[in-house]
Every structure is written in C-alpha cells, then in structure tokens.
C-alpha positions in Angstrom: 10.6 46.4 13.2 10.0 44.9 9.5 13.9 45.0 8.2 14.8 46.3 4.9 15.2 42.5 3.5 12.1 41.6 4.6 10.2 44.7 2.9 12.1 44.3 -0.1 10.8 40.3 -0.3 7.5 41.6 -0.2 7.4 44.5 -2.6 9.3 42.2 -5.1 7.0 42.0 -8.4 8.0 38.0 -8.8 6.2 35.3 -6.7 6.7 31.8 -7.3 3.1 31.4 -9.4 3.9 34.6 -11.1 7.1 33.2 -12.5 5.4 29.7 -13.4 2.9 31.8 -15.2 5.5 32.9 -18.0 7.0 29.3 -17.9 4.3 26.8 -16.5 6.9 23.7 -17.0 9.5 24.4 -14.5 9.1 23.0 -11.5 7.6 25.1 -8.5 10.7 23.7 -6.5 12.9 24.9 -8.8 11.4 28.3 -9.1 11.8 28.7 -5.1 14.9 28.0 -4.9 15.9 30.2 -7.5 14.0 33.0 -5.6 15.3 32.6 -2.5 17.4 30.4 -1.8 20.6 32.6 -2.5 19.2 34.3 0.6 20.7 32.6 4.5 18.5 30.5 6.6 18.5 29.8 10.1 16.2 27.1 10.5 16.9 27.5 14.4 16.3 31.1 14.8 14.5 32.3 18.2 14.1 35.7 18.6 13.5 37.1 22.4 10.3 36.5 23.9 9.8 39.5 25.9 9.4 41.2 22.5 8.0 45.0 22.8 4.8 45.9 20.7 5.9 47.2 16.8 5.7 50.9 16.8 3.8 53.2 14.8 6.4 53.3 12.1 7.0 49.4 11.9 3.6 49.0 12.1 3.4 51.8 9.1 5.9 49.4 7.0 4.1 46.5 7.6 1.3 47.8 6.3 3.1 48.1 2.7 4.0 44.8 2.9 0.3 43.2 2.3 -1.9 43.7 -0.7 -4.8 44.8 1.7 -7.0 46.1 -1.5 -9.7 48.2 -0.2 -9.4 46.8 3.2 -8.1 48.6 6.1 -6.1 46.2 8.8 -6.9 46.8 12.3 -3.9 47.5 15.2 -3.9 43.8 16.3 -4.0 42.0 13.1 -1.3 44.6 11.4 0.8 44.0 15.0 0.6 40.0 14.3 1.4 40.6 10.5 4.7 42.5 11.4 5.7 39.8 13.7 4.9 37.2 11.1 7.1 39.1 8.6 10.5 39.4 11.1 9.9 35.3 10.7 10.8 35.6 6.8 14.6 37.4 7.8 15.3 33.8 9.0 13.6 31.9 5.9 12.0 34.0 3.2 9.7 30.6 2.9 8.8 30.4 6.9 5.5 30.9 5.6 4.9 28.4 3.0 4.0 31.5 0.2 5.9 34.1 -1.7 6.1 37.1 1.0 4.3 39.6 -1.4 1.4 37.0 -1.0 1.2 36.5 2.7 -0.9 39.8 3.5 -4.1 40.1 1.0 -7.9 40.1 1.3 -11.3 38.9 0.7 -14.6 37.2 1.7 -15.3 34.0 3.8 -19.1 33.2 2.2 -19.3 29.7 4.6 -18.3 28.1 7.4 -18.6 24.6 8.2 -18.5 23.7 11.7 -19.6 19.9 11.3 -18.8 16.4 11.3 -15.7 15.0 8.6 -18.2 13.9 5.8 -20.0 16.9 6.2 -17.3 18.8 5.7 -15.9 16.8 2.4 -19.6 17.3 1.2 -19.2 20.8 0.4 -15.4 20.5 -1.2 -17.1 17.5 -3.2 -19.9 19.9 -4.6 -16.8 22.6 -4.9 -15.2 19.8 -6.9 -18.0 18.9 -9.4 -18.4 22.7 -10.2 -15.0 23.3 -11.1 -14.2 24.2 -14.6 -10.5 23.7 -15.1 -9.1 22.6 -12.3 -8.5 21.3 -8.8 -6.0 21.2 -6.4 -6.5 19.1 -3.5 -4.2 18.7 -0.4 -4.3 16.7 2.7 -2.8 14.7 5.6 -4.3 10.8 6.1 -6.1 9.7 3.8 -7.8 6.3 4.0 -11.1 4.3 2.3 -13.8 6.4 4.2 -17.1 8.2 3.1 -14.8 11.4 3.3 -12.7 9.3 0.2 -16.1 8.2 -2.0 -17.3 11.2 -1.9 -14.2 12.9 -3.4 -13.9 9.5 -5.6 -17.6 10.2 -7.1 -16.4 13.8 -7.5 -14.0 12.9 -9.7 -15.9 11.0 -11.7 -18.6 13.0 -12.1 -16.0 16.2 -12.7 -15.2 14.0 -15.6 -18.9 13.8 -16.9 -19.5 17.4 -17.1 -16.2 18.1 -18.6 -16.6 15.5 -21.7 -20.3 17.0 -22.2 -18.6 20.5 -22.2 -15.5 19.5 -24.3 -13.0 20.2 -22.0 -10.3 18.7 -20.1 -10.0 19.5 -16.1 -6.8 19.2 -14.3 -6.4 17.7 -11.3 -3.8 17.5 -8.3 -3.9 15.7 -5.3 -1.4 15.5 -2.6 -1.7 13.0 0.8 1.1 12.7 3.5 2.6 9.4 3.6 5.9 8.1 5.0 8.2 5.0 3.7 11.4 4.1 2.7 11.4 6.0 -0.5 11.6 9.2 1.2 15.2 8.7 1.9 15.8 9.1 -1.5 13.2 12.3 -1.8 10.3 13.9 0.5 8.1 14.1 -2.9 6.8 10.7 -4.4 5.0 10.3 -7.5 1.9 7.9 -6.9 1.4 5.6 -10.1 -2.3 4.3 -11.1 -1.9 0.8 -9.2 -0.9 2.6 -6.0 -3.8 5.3 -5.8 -6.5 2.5 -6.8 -5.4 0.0 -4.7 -7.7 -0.5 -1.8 -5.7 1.4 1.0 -6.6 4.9 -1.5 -9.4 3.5 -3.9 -9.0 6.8 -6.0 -10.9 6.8 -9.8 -8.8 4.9 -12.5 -7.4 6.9 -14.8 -10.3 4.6 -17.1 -12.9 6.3 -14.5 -11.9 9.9 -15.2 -11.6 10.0 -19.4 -11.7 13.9 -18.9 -9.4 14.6 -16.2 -5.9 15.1 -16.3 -4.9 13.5 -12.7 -1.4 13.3 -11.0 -1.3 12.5 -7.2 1.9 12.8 -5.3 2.4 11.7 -1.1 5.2 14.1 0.7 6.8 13.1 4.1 10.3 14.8 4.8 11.8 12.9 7.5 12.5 12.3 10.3 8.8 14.2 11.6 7.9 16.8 8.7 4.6 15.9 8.3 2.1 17.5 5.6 -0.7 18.1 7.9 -2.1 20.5 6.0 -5.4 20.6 4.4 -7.1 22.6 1.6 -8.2 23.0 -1.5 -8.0 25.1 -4.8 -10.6 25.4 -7.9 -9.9 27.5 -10.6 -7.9 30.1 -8.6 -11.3 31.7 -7.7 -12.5 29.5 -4.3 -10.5 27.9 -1.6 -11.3 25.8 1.5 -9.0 25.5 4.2 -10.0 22.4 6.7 -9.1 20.9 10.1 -9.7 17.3 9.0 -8.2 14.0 7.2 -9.4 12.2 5.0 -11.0 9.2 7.1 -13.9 7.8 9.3 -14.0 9.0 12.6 -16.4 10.8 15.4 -14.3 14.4 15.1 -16.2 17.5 14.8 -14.2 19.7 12.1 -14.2 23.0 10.9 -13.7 24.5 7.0 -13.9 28.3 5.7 -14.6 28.5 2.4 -12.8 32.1 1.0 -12.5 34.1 -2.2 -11.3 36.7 -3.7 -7.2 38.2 -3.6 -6.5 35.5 -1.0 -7.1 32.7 -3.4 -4.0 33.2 -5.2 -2.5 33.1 -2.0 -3.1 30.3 -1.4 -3.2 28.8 -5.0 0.7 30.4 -4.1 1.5 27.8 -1.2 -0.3 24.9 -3.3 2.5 25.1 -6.1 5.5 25.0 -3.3 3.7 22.1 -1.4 3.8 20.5 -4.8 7.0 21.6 -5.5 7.7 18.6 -8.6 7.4 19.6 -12.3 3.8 20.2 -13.4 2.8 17.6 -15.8 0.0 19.2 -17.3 0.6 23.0 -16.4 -2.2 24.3 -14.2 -4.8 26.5 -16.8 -5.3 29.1 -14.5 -1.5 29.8 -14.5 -1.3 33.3 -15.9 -5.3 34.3 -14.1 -4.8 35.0 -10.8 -8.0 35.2 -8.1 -7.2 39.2 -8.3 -8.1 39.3 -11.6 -11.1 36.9 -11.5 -9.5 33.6 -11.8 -10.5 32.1 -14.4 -13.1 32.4 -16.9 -15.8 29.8 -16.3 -19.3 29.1 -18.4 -21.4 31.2 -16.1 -18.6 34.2 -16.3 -19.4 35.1 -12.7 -18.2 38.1 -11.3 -15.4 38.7 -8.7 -17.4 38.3 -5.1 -20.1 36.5 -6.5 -23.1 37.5 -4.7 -23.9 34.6 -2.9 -27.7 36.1 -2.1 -28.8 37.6 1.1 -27.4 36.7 3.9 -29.0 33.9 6.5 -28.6 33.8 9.9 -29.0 30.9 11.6 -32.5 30.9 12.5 -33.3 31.9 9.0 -31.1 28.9 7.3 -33.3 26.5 9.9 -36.6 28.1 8.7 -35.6 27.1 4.9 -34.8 23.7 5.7 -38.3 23.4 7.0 -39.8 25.0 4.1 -38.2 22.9 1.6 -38.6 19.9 3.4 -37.8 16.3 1.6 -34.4 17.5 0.1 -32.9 14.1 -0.1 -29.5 13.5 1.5 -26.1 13.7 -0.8 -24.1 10.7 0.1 -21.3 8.4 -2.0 -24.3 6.0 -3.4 -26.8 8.2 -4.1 -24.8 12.0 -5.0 -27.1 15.2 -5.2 -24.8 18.1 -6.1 -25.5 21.9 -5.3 -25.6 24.4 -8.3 -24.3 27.4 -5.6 -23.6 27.3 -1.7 -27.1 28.4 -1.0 -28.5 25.2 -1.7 -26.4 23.1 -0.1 -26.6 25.0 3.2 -30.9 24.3 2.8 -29.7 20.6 1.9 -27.5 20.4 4.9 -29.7 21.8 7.7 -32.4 19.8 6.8 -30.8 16.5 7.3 -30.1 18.3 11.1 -33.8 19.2 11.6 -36.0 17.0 13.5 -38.2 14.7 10.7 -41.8 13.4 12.1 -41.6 12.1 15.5 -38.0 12.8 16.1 -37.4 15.8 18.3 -34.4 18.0 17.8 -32.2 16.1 20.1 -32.8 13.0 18.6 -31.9 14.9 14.9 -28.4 15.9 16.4 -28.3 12.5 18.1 -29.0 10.6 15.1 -26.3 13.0 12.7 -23.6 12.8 15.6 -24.0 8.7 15.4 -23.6 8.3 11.7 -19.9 8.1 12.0 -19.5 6.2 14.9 -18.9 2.3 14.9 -21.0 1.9 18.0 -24.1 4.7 18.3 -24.9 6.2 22.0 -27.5 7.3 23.4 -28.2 11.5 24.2 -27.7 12.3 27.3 -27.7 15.6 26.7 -30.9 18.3 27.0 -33.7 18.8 25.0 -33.3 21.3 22.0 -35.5 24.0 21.5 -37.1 24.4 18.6 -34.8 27.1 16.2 -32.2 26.0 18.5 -31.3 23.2 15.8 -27.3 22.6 15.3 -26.8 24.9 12.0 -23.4 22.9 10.4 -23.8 25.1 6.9 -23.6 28.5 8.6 -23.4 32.0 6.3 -20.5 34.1 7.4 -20.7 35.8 4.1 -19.8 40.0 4.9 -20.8 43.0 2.4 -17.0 43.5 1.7 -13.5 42.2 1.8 -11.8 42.2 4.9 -8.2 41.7 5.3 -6.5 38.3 5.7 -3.4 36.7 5.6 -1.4 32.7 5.3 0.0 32.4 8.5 1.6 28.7 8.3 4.7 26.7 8.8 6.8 24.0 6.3 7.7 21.0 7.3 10.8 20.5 9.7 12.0 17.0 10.1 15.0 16.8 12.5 13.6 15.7 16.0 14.4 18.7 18.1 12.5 21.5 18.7 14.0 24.7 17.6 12.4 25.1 14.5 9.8 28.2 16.2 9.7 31.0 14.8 7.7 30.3 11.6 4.3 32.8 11.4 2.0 30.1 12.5 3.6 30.6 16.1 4.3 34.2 15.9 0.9 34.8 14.8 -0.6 32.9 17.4 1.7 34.2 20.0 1.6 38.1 18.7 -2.3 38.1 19.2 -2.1 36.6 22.4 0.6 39.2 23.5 -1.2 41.9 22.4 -4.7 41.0 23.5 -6.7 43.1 25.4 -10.0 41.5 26.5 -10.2 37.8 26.0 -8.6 35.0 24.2 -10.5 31.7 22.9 -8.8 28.5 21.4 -10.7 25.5 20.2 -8.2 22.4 19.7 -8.1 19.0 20.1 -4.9 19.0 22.1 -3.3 22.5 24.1 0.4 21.5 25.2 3.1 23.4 23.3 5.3 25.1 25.9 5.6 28.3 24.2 1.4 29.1 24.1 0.6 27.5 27.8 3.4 30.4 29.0 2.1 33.3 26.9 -1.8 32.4 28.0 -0.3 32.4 31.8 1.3 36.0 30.9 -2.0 36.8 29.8 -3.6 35.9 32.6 -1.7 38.0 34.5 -1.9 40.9 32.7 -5.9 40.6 33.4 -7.0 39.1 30.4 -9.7 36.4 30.0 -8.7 32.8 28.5 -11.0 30.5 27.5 -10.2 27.1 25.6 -11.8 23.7 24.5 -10.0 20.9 24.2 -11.1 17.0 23.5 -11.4 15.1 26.9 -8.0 12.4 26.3 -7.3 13.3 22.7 -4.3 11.0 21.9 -3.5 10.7 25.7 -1.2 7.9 25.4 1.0 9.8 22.9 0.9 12.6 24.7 2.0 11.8 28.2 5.2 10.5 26.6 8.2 12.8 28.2 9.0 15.8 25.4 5.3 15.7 23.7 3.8 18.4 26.0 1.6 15.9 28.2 -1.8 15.5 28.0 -4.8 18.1 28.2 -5.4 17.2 31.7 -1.7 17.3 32.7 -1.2 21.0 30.7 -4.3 22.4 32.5 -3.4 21.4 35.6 0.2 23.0 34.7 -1.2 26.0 33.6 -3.1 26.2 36.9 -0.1 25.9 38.8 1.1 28.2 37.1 -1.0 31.3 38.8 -1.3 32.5 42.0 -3.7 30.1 44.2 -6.0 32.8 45.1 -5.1 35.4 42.8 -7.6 37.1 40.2 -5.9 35.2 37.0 -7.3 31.7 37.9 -10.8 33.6 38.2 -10.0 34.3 34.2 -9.3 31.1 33.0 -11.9 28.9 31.8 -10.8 25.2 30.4 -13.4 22.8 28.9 -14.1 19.7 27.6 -15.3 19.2 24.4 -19.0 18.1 24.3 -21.1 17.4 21.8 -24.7 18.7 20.6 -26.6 15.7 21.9 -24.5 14.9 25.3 -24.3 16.4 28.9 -20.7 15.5 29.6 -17.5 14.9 27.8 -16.8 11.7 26.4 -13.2 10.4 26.3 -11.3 10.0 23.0 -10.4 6.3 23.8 -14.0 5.6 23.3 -14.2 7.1 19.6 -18.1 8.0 20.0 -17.5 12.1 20.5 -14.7 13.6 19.6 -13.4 17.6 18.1 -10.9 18.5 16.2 -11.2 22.0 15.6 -8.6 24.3 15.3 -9.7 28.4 15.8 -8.0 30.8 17.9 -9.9 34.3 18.4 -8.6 37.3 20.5 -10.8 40.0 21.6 -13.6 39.0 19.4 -11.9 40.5 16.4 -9.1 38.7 14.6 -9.1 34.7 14.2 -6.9 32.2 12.9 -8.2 28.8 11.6 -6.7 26.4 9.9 -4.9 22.7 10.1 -2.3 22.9 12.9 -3.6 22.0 16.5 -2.0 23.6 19.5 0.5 20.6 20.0 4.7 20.2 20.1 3.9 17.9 16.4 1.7 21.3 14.9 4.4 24.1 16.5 7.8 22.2 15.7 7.4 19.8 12.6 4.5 19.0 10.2 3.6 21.5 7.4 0.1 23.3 8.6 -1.8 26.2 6.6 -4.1 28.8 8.4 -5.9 31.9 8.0 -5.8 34.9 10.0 -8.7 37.0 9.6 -9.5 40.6 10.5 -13.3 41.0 11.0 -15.4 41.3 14.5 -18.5 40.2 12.2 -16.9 37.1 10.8 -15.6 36.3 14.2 -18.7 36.8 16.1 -20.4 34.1 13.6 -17.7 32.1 14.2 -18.1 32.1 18.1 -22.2 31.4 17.7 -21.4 28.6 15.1 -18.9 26.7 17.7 -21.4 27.6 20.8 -24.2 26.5 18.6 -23.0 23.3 17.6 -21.8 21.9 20.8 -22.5 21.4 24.6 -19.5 22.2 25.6 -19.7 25.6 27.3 -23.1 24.2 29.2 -21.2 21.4 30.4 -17.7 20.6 29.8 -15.9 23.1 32.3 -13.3 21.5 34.6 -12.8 21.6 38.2 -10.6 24.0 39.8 -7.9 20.8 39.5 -8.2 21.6 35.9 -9.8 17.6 35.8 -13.6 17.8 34.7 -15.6 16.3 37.3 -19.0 14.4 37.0 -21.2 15.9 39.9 -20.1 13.3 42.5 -16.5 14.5 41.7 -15.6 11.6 39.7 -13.3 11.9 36.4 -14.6 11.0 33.3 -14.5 7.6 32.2 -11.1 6.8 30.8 -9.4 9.8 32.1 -5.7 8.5 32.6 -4.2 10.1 35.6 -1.4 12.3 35.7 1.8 10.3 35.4 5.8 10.7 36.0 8.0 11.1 32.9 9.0 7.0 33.3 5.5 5.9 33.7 4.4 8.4 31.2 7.0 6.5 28.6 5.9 3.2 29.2 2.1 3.8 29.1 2.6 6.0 26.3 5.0 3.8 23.6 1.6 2.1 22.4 -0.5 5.4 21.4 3.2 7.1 20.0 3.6 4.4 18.2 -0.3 4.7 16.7 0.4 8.6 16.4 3.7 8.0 14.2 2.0 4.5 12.2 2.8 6.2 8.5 2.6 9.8 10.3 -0.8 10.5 9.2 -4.1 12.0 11.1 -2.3 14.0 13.5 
C-alpha cells in the first residue's frame, strides 16, 4: 500500500528542477536537501520478502502518483510502480529523481543493440544537433574511439553554435576515485586534468562556443556512478549500458522523448548536485512543454517518418549504398535518426565479395586487439545484424526511472531502492516468462525470486557473458561467478521436477560465432543490461544483475510498459547474436562444447579460500579507480 507520505511526495507541485527553474544558481544539492531532507532515512530498510500483490485500491493510488499523460499503465507495470514507491518511505531520493517525476510517459524512436562505438555514434550525432545544451554522464571513461568521437562532438557543437551566434552549455560527469574524495564525493575537473592524455577532452581553446564544466563523483568506500546517459535540450535522452572505452562488449542504448525527458533531465541535476556555473537554458522548459525552442521548432513527438522494420532498414542500406562510414578522423553527422540508421546498417551489410558473415565478422573485429575468425553459420541474406533498429510506437506509452544512488559503506543492506523492487516486483508478479540479458547474474536476492518463479511454473530465460569478470567474482561475498550462480540456481530445484524444464541459461554469443568465447580472451564479449517479463514491461538501463549494481554504485534505468516496444526489443537481441542457437548450457548449468568439454578458460568452481586467492588479482582490476563495472 502507497502510504500517505509517499503520495503526498508525489503530488507535491515542487521538484528539484522546478525549483532551480525560479533560481537556476543554487546548487541542485542544496535544493534536495532542502526538499527532503527534513524527512527520516533508513538507508538499511528491508521490507518482507513474501510481500502480497498491491490491491486494487493501492494499485488505484499508485496510479495518481505518475504523470501517465494519455497513457494507460497496465496491472504489472502499475504493481512494480507501487512497490517502487513504498522504497521512497525509507529515502524520498531512493530513486535518484523527485517522486512526482518517477512515473511519466513517452516514445522510445531507437534502439541500439551494438558494439560501444556504435553506440557513442548516435549520442555523438545527438550531440552535434543540440541547440543549447548537453548533459553527459558516465562511469570509465578512458582515451578510446567512444572518447574522439564525443571529443569531435564537441568541437564541432562549437562550430555550429558560433555560425549561429549562440553559446551551448555543456556538462559532463565521469566516475573516478582518489584521495580527494575524502574531503567530498563531487570533484571539479580543471582544463589540465580533462586534456591530459588519461581524458584528452577539447580545450577550453577547442570549444570557443561552449560553456563546458566536467566534474568526477566517487562516494566512498564503493558508491560508484555507474550510470550512463545523456540529456540535449530537455527534449531527447539516451540511456546506455556502456563506458566510455575500447573493448569487444556488445551494449545496448534507448533513445526516448517526450514527459520522460524531464525526468530524467530531473536525476541529471541531483547527480550533479554542485552549483551550476552557467545555469542550464532549458531551466524553466521542461520536455512536457516542448523543451526547448530550437531553429527547426519541431514539434513535441517529432515524427520520425514511417516506421522500418528490420528487413525494411536492410533494404535501404542496399539502396543507398556507398554511405561512407562516420568515424573520429573522418566525421559524417546525421541531420535526423533516419539517416543514421541507413548509415549504420550499411556498414553491417555484406560489400562485394564479402558475404553476410564476413560483414558481422569484419564489424565484431573492429574493436578487438587481436581479430578471429567466424566460426559461426552463414547468414541469410535479409538476415543481416540490424544495430540501428526503429522501436518508434504511434503513441506514448507509460514509463518510469527506476534507479538507485550511490551507497558506499561495504555492507549490503542498502536494498530496497526501486532498481531492486522493480526488478524483483515484475518477477514476482509474472505470469508467463521472464528474460534477463547481463553480463553477470549473481545478486542473492534475484537468483531466489527466479527460483520462486520457477516454482510457481513460470519460464526463465537469461544470457549472461561466458567468465565476465570471473576472477572478481568468485571472491567470497561478490555472488560467484556465472557458472557458480547457475549451477546454484540449479540446485536450487527439484532434480526431476518441472521447474528445471523452465529454465533456460546461456552464454553470450556473438553474430559471427558458434560458441561462447570467454571474457579473459577480450575478443566477444556483452554487456547488456534488459530484463522483460511476460513480453510486456522491460527495464534497461546501466546496472548489471550483480552484488556491486544491487548494493552500491549509482545505476539509472527505464521501465517501460509496451508489448510492441518489447517484442522489438526481443528480435533486436535475437537478431544480433548467436546466442540462443548456441550458447545454452548443460544441465550442470556449464556450457559444453559437443564432446562435453567447458569452454576454453572456464575457471572451475572453487571453495570460498581458493576463491579469495585466485580472485584478489581480478578484484583488484574491478576496484583499479572503480570504473567499468
């Protein structure tokens, strides 16, 4: 049941970017605490897990609680919702955004289910169309293709804002610990710092036109900013699984307007949470409203043009063949997402005497220090991986920021956030079948609810990458590694009853392979995060299904309520990967090769003191400046 405090948070008429809009100076930090921090917290708070479902008239409440617009929630999202709201009784800021913000609507025009740079090509195109401004958030960031093409951003933001007469401003925020944040979790990054050669951001002498401020958060001892998205002009946001590096990881972005935006543009300010500088300009124009006003004056859910499907978007690539590539040294921006997603899919169709296989192959290698063969089999024709893939819908749909803050103290208790309860309320309540795409699955609290589920006849399907972090994992108190959780979860169930028959665990393959490859090799890797139950409401976002994601580093997601958007979702992942042709695992919960081998470098299953011994190295790699968790 939604309490009375709760419901009066959310009908409240002040958020914390409503209040900066009548006094843009005062510090976003300042505003929150004046807010809500009168009100108690119990950081610690861990409400009984045999919950029953919210009835009708909680449910009813809940529903007064979002700014749903002409959007109707369905039972299972409004059921999550409610549980994410009981969070907010124990921190009104559990969720990283003013509670009348956390329930709203709107579209989701693309999804990018692709390599890193892939994905930083479209928020680097987002970025050199802004207007006024930009805010940009993430975890690690290091000198990478992902960090020129942001870099050339910049600077080319800078170019069209001089020839238009205008100023743009500019935030950026990356997650780095050091000794300063004893004194603060929020560190002001001069000039020398962010163009030195470990960030290699423009000079301020780069970006005449820009008014730029970066900032690096770490709240010790293991409050992480692992979150990752942007903001332009309050009208677009894109919330990402990746860092900001080189690496072989398949990632996944949605890229959303509408209501939703000023949520979002809502959980940006706290993040921030130091005086603004320069104020933001879209300060007093929220995303409801339009954001702000730009040259072309579009209107609220632009028409992005018809939609594509899949086959169509391959079928455009091959008609406009000889689009050349946009990369750091030689940019080639989009005027509108339609042309990048032609751009896109025609660098992943097959040029003369290259087959379709040898396209993904060739795409899939361009990250990697050391390139690999396929393995994998042909692909048809049409059958093409699609990484630019239309999920635009012919109306809002309902959505809301289900995240956590950061919590440093090295304990666990810190649980009931609405990035859990959100996860663990659609689990709960599903009906059919759960999916999960991560790179790791090991948080106590989700392997017990998918065995309840299981048990309660539903069908649970999840990808994970073959040794992701393995080393770090298998030390005693980090959940283990995948193999180790599987075969825990296994155990779990009755050896020959009906739940094991609904559990299906793979290994993340890729497009152009016919078995998993193990992280140590850094050739094939996935870090998507998505979580979709009964093919109707999804979650995606930053946070991996991992004790670091569930206890302690800041993560945003989105939940969204929409069977179409999720059933693009699901062909995009299947699309784009091998994995469901061949990365199931034994009944052992180990994949197998088909003389019954493990996979080359798969690590065993050790006890808690071998487990600490083998696993100081890769903990000590996972904690090196806390960054790309």
């Amino acid at each position: 049941m939604v309490s009375e405090h709760v419901f009066k948070l959310c009908q409240d008429t002040e958020t914390v970017s409503s209040v900066l809009a009548k006094n843009p100076t005062e510090a976003p930090g300042d505003v929150v605490e004046r807010l809500y921090g009168h009100h108690t917290k119990d950081l610690s708070h861990n409400p009984d897990g045999n919950r029953p479902a919210p009835s009708p008239e909680a449910l009813k409440m809940a529903c007064k609680c979002g700014r749903w617009g002409p959007t109707k929630p369905s039972p299972p999202f409004l059921q999550a919702f409610a549980d994410c709201l009981n969070c907010l009784d124990a921190d009104p800021m559990s969720g990283v955004v003013s509670p009348p913000l956390m329930g709203s609507h709107g579209t989701v025009p693309l999804t990018v289910i692709a390599p890193l740079a892939d994905v930083i090509r479209h928020c680097s195109n987002l970025i050199v169309r802004a207007e006024r401004e930009v805010f940009f958030i993430t975890c690690s960031w290091s000198p990478s293709v992902a960090q020129r093409l942001v870099k050339i951003a910049l600077i080319e933001l800078s170019r069209r804002a001089g020839q238009r007469g205008q100023r743009v401003v500019v935030k950026m925020m990356y997650h780095k610990a050091g000794a300063a944040n004893v004194m603060g979790s929020h560190q002001v990054v001069e000039p020398a710092a962010y163009t030195s050669r470990l960030i290699q951001l423009p000079s301020p002498e780069e970006i005449p036109n820009l008014d730029f401020q970066v900032i690096s958060v770490h709240k010790l001892i293991l409050g992480t900013l692992h979150a990752k998205f942007c903001v332009v002009d309050r009208k677009i946001a894109a919330i990402m699984s990746n860092n900001m590096e080189d690496n072989d990881n398949m990632e996944i972005m949605t890229h959303v307007e509408g209501p939703i935006v000023d949520s979002i543009y809502d959980t940006a300010l706290i993040t921030w949470n130091k005086n603004l500088n320069q104020p933001l300009p879209s300060h007093d124009a929220p995303s409801c409203e339009g954001g702000l006003p730009t040259c072309d004056q579009e209107p609220h859910y632009v028409d992005h043009g018809p939609e594509r499907d899949q086959h169509r978007i391959v079928a455009d690539s091959h008609a406009q063949a000889g689009l050349p590539e946009h990369t750091p040294d030689d940019p080639h921006y989009d005027s509108d997402i339609a042309g990048e997603i032609t751009r896109m899919q025609f660098r992943y169709s097959a040029q003369p005497d290259e087959t379709c296989l040898q396209a993904a192959n060739r795409q899939l290698n361009l990250a990697v220090k050391h390139p690999i063969d396929p393995t994998g089999p042909e692909i048809p024709d049409g059958e093409e991986m699609t990484p630019y893939i239309s999920t635009t819908t012919t109306h809002p749909v309902p959505m809301a920021l289900v995240s956590r803050p950061p919590y440093g103290p090295v304990n666990s208790k810190n649980v009931n956030v609405p990035q859990n309860e959100a996860w663990l309320s659609l689990i709960r309540n599903a009906k059919q079948n759960i999916f999960i795409q991560t790179p790791d699955l090991n948080a106590a609290p989700l392997v017990a609810s998918l065995a309840a589920a299981l048990k309660r006849g539903v069908e649970v399907t999840y990808y994970v990458c073959f040794g992701y972090n393995d080393p770090g994992e298998m030390i005693p108190g980090q959940g283990g590694t995948n193999d180790q959780a599987a075969q825990a979860l296994i155990a779990s169930l009755p050896p020959n009853g009906p739940d094991r028959q609904l559990l299906h665990i793979y290994n993340y393959v890729s497009k152009d392979q016919d078995h998993p490859i193990h992280h140590c090799f850094h050739s094939r890797s996935c870090h998507i995060k998505l979580l979709i139950v009964d093919n109707l409401v999804g979650i995606q976002g930053s946070a991996n299904q991992d004790t670091q994601s569930w206890f302690h580093s800041q993560e945003v997601n989105i939940m969204v309520d929409s069977r179409e958007i999720c059933e693009k979702w699901m062909g995009g992942i299947d699309r784009n990967q091998n994995t469901k042709a061949f990365g199931r695992v034994a009944e052992d919960g180990i994949w197998r090769d088909a003389e019954g081998n493990p996979g080359n470098g798969y690590m065993g299953n050790p006890g808690p003191v071998e487990g600490l011994f083998r696993g100081v190295p890769g903990m000590l790699m996972k904690m090196k400046g806390m960054v790309g968790l």
